[in-house]
C-alpha positions in Angstrom: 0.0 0.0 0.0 2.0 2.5 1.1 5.6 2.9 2.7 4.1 4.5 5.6 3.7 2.0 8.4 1.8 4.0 10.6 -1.3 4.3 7.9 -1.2 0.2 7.7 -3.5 -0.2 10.6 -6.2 1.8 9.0 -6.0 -0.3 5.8 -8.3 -3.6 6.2 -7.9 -4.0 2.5 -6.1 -7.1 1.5 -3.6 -5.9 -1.6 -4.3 -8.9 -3.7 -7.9 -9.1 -3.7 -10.0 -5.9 -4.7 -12.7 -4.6 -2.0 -15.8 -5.4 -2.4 -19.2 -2.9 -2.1 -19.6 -3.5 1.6 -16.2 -3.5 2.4 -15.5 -0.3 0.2 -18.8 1.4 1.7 -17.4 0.4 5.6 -14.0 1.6 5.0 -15.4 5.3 3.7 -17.5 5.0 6.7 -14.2 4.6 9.1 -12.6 7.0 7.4 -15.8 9.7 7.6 -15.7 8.9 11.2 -11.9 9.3 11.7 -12.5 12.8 9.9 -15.5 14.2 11.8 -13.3 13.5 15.0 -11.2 15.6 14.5 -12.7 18.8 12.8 -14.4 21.4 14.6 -16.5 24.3 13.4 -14.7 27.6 13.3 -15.4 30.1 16.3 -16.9 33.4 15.4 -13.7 35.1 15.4 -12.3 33.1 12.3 -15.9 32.8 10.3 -15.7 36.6 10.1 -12.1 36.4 9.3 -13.1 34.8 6.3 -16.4 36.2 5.4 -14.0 39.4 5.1 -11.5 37.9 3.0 -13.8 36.9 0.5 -15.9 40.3 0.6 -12.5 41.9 -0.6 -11.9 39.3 -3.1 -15.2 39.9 -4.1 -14.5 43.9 -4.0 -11.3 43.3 -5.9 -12.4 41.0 -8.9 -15.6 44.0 -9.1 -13.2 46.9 -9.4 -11.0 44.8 -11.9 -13.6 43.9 -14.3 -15.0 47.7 -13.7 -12.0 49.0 -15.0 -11.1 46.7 -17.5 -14.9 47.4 -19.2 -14.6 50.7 -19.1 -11.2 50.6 -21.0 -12.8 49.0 -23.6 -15.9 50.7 -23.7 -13.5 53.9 -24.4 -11.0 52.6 -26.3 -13.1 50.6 -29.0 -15.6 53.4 -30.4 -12.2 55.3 -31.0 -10.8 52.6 -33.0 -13.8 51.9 -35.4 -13.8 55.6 -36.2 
């Protein structure tokens, strides 16, 4: 599987034979479990962090595309003259 030995208890997957449905749906299910264990919801502090990141990136990409149409919008009537 892999060269990491600490990952070869999770694996119940023989290497010769493939998994089948059940085994493959059980498996996603321990790993699901394994995941939800150890991530937490973000605190109210760093939901706002990023609500603001994205309101500038939202800000930026607005301003960008602003500009860049109103270049064109002056630039082109110009050039078919």
């Amino acid at each position: 599987m892999s060269s990491y030995p600490k990952y070869e208890k999770y694996s119940k997957i023989d290497q010769k034979k493939k998994p089948g449905l059940y085994e493959r749906f059980t498996i996603f299910l321990q790993n699901a479990k394994r995941i939800l264990k150890i991530a937490n919801k973000p605190n109210r502090k760093d939901y706002f962090l990023v609500f603001k990141i994205c309101g500038i990136g939202i800000l930026i990409l607005g301003a960008l595309s602003f500009v860049i149409q109103l270049i064109f919008s002056v630039t082109l009537p110009i050039a078919q003259i």
